[in-house]
C-alpha positions as CSV (number, residue, x, y, z in Angstrom):
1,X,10.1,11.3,100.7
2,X,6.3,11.2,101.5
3,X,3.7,12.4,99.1
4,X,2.5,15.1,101.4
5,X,6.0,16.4,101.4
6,X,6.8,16.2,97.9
7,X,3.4,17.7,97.0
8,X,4.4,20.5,99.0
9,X,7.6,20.6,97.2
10,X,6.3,20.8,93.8
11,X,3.9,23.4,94.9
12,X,6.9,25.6,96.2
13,X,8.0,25.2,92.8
14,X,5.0,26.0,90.6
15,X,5.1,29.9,91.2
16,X,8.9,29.8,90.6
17,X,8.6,28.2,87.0
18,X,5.7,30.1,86.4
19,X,7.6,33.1,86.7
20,X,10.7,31.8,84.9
21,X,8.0,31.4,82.0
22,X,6.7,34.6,82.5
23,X,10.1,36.3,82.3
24,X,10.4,38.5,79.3
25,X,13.5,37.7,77.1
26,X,15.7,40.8,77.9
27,X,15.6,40.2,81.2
28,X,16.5,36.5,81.2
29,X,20.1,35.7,81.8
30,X,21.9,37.3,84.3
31,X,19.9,40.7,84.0
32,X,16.9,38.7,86.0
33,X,18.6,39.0,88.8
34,X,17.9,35.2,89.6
35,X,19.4,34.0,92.8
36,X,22.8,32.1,90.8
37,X,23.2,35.2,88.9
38,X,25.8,38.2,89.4
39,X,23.4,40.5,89.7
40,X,21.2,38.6,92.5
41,X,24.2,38.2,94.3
42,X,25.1,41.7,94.5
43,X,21.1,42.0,95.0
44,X,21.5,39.8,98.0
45,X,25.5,41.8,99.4
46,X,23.8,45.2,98.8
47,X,22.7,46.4,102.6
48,X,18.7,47.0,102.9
49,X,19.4,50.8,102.9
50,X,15.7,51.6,101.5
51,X,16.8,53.1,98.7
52,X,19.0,53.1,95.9
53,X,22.1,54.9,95.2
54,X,21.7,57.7,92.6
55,X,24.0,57.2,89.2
56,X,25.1,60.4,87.7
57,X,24.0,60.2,84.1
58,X,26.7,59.1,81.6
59,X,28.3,61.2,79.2
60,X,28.0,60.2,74.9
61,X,31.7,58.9,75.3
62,X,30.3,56.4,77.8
63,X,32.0,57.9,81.2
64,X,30.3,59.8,84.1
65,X,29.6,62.6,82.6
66,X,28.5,66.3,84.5
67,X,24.6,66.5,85.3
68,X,22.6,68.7,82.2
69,X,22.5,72.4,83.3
70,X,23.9,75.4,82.1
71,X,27.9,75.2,80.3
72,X,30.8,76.3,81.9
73,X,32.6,78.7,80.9
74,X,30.4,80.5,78.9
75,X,29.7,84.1,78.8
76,X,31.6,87.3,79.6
77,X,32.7,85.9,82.7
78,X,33.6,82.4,81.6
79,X,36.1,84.6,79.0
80,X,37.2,86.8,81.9
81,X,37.9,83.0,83.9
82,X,40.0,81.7,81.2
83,X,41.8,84.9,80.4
84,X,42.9,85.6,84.0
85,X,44.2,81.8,84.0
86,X,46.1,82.1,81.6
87,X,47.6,85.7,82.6
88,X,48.5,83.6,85.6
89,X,50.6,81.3,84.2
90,X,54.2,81.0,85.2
91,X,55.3,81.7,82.0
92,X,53.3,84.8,80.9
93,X,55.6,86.9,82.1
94,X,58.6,85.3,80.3
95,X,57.1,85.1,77.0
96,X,55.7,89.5,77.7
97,X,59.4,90.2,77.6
98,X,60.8,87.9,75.0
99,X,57.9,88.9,72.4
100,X,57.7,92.5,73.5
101,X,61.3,93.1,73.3
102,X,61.7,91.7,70.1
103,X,58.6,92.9,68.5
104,X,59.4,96.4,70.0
105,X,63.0,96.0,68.7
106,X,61.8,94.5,65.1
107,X,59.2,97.2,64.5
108,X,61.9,100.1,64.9
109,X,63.8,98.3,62.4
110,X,61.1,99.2,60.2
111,X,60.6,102.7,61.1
112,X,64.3,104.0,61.4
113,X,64.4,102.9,57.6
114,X,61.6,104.6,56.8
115,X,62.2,107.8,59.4
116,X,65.9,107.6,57.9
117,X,66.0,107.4,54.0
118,X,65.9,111.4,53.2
119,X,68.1,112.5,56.2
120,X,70.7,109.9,54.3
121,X,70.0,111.1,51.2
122,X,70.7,114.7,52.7
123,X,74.0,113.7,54.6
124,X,75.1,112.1,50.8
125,X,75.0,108.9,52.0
126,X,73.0,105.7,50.9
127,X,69.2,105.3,51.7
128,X,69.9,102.5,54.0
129,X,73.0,104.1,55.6
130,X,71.4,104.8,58.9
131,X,69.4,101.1,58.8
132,X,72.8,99.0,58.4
133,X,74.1,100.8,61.4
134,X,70.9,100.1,63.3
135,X,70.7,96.6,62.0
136,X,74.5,95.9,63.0
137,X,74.0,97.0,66.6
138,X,70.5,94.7,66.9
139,X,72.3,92.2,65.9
140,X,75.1,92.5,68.3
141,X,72.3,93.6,71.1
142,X,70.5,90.2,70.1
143,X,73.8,88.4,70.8
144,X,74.1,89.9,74.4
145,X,70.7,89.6,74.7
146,X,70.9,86.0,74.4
147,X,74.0,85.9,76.6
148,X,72.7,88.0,79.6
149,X,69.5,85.6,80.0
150,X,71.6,82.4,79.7
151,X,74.1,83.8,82.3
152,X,73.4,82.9,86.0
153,X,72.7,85.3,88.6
154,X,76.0,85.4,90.4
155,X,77.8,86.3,87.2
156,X,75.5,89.3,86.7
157,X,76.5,90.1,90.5
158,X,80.1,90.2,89.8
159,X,79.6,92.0,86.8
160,X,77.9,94.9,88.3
161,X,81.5,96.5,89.7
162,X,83.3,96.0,86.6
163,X,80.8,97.4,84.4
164,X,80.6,101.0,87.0
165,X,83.9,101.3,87.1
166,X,84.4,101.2,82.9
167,X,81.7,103.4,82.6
168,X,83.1,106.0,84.9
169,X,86.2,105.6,83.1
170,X,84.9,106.3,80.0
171,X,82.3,108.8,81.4
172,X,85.6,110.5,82.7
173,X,87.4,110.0,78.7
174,X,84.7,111.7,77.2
175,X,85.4,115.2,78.9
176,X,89.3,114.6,77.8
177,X,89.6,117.3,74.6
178,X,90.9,115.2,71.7
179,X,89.2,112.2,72.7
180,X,85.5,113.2,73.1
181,X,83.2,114.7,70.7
182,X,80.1,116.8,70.6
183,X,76.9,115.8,68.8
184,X,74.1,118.6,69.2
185,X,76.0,120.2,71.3
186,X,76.2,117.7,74.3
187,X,79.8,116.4,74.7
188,X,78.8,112.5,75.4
189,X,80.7,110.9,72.6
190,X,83.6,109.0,71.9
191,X,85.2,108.5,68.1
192,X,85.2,104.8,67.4
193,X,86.7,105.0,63.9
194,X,84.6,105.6,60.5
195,X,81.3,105.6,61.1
196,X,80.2,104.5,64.7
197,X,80.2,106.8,68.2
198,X,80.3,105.4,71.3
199,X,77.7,107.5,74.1
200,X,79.2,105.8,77.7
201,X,76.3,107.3,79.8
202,X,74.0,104.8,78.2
203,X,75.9,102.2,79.6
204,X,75.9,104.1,83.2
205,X,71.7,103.9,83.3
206,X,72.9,99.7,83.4
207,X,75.8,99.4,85.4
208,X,74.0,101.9,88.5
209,X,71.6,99.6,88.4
210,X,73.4,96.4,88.9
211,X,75.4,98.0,90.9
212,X,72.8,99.3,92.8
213,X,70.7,96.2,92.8
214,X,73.8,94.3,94.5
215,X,74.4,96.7,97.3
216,X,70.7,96.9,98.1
217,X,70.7,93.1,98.5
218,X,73.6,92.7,100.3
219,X,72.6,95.9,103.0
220,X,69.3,93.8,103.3
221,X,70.8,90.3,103.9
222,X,72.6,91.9,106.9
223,X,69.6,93.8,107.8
224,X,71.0,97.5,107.4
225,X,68.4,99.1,105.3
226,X,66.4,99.5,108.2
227,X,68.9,102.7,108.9
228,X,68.9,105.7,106.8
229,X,72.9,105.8,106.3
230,X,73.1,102.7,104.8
231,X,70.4,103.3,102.4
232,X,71.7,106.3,101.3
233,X,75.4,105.8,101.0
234,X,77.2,105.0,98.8
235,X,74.0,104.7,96.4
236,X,73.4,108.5,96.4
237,X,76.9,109.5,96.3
238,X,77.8,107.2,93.5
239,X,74.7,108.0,91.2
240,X,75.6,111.9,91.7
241,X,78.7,111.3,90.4
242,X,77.6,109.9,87.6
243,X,74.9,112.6,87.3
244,X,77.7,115.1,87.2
245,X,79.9,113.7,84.6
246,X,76.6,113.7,82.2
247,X,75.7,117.3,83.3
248,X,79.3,118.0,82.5
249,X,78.7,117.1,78.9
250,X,75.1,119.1,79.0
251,X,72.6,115.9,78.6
252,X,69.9,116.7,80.6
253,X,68.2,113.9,79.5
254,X,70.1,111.4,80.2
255,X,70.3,112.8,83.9
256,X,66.8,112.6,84.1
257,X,66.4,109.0,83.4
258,X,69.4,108.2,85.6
259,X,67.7,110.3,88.6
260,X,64.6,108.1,87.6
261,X,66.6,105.2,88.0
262,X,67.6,106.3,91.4
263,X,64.4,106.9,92.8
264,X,63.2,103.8,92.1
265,X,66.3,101.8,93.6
266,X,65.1,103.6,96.8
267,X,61.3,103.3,96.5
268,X,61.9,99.5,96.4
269,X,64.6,99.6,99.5
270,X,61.8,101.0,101.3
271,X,62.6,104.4,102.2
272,X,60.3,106.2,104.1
273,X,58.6,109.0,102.9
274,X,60.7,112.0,104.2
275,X,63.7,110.6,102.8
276,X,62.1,110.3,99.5
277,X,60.8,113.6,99.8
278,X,64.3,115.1,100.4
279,X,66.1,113.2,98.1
280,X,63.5,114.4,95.7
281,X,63.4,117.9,96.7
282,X,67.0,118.6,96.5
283,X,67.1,116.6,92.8
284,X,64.0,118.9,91.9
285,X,66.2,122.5,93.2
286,X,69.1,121.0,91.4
287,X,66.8,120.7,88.5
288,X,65.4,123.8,88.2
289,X,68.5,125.4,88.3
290,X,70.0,123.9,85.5
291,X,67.0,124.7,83.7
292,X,67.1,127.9,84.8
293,X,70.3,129.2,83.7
294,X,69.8,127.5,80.3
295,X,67.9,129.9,77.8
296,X,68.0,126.2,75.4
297,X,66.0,124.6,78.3
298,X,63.8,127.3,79.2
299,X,63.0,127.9,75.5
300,X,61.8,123.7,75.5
301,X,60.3,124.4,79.0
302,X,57.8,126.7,76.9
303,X,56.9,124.8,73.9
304,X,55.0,122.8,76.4
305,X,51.3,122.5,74.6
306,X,52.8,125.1,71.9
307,X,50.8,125.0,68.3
308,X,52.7,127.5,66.5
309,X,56.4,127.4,65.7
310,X,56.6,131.2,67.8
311,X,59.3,133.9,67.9
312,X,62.4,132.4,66.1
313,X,61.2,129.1,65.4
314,X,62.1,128.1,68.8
315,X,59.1,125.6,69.0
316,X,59.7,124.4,65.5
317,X,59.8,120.7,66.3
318,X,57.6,120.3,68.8
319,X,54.8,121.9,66.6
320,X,55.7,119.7,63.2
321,X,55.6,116.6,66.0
322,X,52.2,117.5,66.7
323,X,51.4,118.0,62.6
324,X,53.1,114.7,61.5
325,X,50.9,112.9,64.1
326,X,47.3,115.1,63.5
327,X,47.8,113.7,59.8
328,X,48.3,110.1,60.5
329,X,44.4,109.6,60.9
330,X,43.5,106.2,62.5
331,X,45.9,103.9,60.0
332,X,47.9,106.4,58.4
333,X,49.5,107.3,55.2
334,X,51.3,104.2,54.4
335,X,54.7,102.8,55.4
336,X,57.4,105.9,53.7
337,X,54.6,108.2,52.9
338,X,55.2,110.5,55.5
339,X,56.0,114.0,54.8
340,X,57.3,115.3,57.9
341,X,60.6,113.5,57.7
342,X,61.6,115.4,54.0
343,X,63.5,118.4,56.1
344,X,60.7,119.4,58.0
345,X,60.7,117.4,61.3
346,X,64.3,117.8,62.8
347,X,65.9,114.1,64.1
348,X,62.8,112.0,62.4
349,X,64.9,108.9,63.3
350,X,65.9,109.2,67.1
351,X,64.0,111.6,69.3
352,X,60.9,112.0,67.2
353,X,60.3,108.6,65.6
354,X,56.8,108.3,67.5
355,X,55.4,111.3,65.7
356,X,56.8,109.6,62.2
357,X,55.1,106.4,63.4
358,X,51.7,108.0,64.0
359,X,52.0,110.1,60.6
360,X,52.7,106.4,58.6
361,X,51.1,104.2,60.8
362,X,48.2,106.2,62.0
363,X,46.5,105.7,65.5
364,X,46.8,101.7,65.1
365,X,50.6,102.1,65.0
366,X,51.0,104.0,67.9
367,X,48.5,102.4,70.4
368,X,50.5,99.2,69.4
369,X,53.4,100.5,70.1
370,X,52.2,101.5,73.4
371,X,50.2,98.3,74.2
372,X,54.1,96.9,73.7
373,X,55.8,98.9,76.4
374,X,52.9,98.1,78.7
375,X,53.1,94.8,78.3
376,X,56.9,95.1,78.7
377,X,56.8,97.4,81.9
378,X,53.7,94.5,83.4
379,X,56.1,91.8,82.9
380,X,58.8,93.9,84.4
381,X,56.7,94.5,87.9
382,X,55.3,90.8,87.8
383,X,59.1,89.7,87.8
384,X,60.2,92.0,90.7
385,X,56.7,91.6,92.7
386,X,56.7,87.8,92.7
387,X,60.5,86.8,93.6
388,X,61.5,86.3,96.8
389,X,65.8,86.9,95.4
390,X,66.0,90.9,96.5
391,X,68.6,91.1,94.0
392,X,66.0,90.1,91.4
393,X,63.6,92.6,92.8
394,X,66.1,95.6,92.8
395,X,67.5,94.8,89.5
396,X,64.0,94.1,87.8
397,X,62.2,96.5,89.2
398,X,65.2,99.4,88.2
399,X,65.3,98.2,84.5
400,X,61.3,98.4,84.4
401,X,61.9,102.0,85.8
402,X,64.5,103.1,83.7
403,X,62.6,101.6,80.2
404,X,59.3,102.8,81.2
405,X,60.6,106.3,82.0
406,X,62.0,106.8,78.8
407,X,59.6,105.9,77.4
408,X,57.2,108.5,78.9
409,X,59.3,111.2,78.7
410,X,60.3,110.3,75.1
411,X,56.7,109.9,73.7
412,X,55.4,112.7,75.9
413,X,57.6,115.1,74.5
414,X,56.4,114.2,71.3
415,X,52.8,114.3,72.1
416,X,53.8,118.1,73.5
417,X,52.9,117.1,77.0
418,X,56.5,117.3,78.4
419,X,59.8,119.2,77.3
420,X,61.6,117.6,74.7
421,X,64.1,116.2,76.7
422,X,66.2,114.6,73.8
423,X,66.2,110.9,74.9
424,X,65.6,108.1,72.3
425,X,62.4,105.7,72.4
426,X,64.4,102.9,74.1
427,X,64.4,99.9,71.3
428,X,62.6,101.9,68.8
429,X,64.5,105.1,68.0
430,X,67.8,105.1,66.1
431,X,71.1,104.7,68.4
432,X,73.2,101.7,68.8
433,X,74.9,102.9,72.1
434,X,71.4,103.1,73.5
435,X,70.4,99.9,72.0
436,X,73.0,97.8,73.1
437,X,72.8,98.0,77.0
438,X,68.9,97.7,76.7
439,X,69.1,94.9,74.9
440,X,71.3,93.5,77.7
441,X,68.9,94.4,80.5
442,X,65.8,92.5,78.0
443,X,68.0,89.8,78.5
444,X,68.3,90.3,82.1
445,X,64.7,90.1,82.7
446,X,64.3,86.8,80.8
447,X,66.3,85.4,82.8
448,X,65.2,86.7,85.9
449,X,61.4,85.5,84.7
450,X,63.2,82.0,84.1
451,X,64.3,81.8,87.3
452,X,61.0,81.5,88.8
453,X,61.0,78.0,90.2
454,X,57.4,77.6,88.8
455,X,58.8,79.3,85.7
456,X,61.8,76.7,85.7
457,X,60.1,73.7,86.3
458,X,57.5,74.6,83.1
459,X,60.7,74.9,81.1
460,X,61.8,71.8,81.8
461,X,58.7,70.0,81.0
462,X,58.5,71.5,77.6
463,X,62.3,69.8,76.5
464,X,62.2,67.3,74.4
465,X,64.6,65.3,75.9
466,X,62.7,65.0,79.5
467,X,59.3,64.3,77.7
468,X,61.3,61.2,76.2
469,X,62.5,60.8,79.3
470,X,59.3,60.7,81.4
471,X,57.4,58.3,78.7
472,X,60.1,55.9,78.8
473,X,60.0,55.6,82.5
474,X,56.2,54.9,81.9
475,X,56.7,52.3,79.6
476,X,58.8,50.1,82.1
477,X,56.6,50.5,84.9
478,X,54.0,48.9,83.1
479,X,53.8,45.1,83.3
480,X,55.1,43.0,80.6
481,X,51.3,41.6,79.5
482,X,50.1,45.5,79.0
483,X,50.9,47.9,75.7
């Protein structure tokens, strides 16, 4: 090489070690950026852009993190976002009707004990003689509870003719002298044996409206609802039959839940507004004329509002339904403190077990009592409003009617807004023939909620066996070097 070239060559190479010498120890190494190192190289790939690409700042755990600013989720409306996520789960409205039902069902355990010692001890019978009975038949309930939401749809379907036609039967053996029996004064029963009644038209409020539920879905598969005929019959004529073998006993309130029950059979087929005027209007004459030529009805018709017991005691126990509640206060007087229920408050364990609720319970007991039929009769309309089965909708959206109804009627008798009809809370008051076939249709919505496909799939992922399943499936995808 000449000297003037290898001169030049060592002066080309005088800045370089001068800046290698230079170079601060934390940025020697690869971090330098020289022109053999990683980072030169991706230096020298990167494309001359002008600028650098921003790097979102990294969280403490050492991944990319979100940038500093206000939190999520915080706040009135960050509670409201999370709340309204979960209340769209697909299994909200599954676990509404399981824990409602059975809270509903556990706390009138409670209370027809309580409601129930003295008018035991007055009958000279045992202070839990009215609770065994009670407990016997939520037991029983429980079982067909569990059976109806573990059955499949179909089988409901082809029980809903089996089930009308034994009622009516019954229904038809209960006006048979000899074989029914009255109980304040409304012939309705049938003599078991010892101890235990059987009421059929509790069972007719369930099997009109699986029975309804299957001929509404069938008329709309074919497309026939769209005509009036096929709307009406036979699901009118059938459910006045039924209305006039419970009028032939004299419970009017019975008939009033089951014309609920019809109404709202036909509000979800669709009917148009003049029919469901007339239907209502002639239900409404019919109605008034019962009450009419009743002096017992029109004598409840009046105690409407009343705060004195009036001429003949004839408002007697809607005005001590009204004091057992006023003296409750905001928690009440303690689980079997009330003093209502010693021989002053007529049928403190069936028809007026609200008003012994509020006296023990206070204000706290009540409003939960009622936060627990709301949440039942929300769970009730989320099943019918979100399926796409109409048999579903129908049935779902008649049991919600008929449980929310009584309901209402029952606890605004008590409260002295409405006549005392004489209808039981449903899953509160005292009464295994009502207990049983509501118990049924609790089961009947749980498994109409699990049959959401959302709802069925979230099921499944919650078994153990399919968790197993899924991380074994995992494991032997992975290669055979990983852990």
């Amino acid at each position: 090489m000449p000297a003037d070239e290898s001169s030049a060559a060592r002066g080309a190479d005088r800045p370089r070690a001068i800046s290698r010498a230079f170079t601060p120890p934390l940025l020697a190494g690869p971090l330098a950026g020289g022109p053999g190192t990683p980072a030169g190289l991706a230096r020298r790939s990167r494309p001359a852009t002008g600028s650098r690409r921003p790097t979102a700042p990294r969280s403490r755990s050492g991944g990319q993190g979100v940038p500093p600013g206000p939190r999520r989720g915080g706040g009135v409306r960050g509670t409201y976002e999370r709340a309204r996520r979960a209340w769209d789960r697909p299994l909200t409205a599954y676990y509404l009707i399981l824990g409602a039902g059975l809270l509903i069902t556990v706390l009138g355990l409670v209370m027809v004990y309580s409601a129930s010692m003295i008018k035991a001890l007055e009958l000279s019978r045992p202070s839990t003689y009215f609770f065994r009975k009670q407990f016997i038949a939520a037991v029983i309930g429980a079982g067909l509870m569990l059976a109806a939401s573990r059955m499949p749809l179909k089988l409901h379907r082809a029980l809903a003719y089996p089930l009308l036609a034994g009622t009516v039967f019954l229904m038809v053996l209960v006006q048979i002298p000899g074989i029914g029996m009255s109980v304040n004064g409304n012939q309705n029963w049938i003599y078991l044996g010892g101890p235990f009644q059987l009421q059929p038209s509790e069972f007719g409020k369930l099997a009109l409206i699986l029975w309804g539920a299957d001929l509404l879905a069938r008329k709309q598969d074919k497309r026939l609802l769209a005509q009036w005929k096929h709307m009406l019959v036979p699901l009118v004529p059938v459910a006045f039959m039924l209305l006039g073998l419970i009028m032939l006993g004299g419970d009017m309130g019975t008939a009033i839940i089951l014309t609920a029950i019809l109404f709202g059979l036909l509000w979800l087929a669709g009917a148009p507004t003049r029919l469901f005027a007339g239907v209502l209007a002639f239900a409404g004459l019919i109605g008034f004329l019962l009450i009419k030529t009743s002096p017992n009805r029109m004598s409840r018709l009046g105690c409407i509002g009343a705060s004195e017991p009036g001429p003949g005691d004839s408002c007697w126990q809607a005005v001590h339904g009204i004091y057992a509640l006023a003296s409750g206060g905001w928690f009440g007087s303690g689980l079997g403190a009330s003093v209502e229920k010693w021989g002053q408050l007529p049928e403190p364990h069936t028809d007026f077990i609200f008003a012994i609720t509020g006296e023990e319970l206070g204000l706290a007991g009540t409003l939960s009592v009622l936060a627990l039929f709301a949440a039942l009769g929300y769970a009730g309309i989320r099943v019918a409003g979100r399926t796409e089965d109409p048999f579903v909708r129908y049935a779902a959206g008649g049991v919600t009617t008929w449980i929310t109804a009584q309901a209402v009627i029952n606890i605004g008798a008590v409260l002295g807004l409405l006549p005392i009809a004489g209808v039981p809370l449903p899953l509160f008051s005292y009464g295994g023939s009502a207990l049983l076939p509501t118990m049924f249709a609790v089961g009947l919505m749980i498994a109409f909620a699990r049959e959401d496909p959302a709802a069925r799939a979230a099921l499944a992922m919650r078994r153990p066996g399919v968790r197993w399943k899924t991380m074994r499936r995992r494991v032997m995808k992975r290669p055979s070097g990983e852990r």
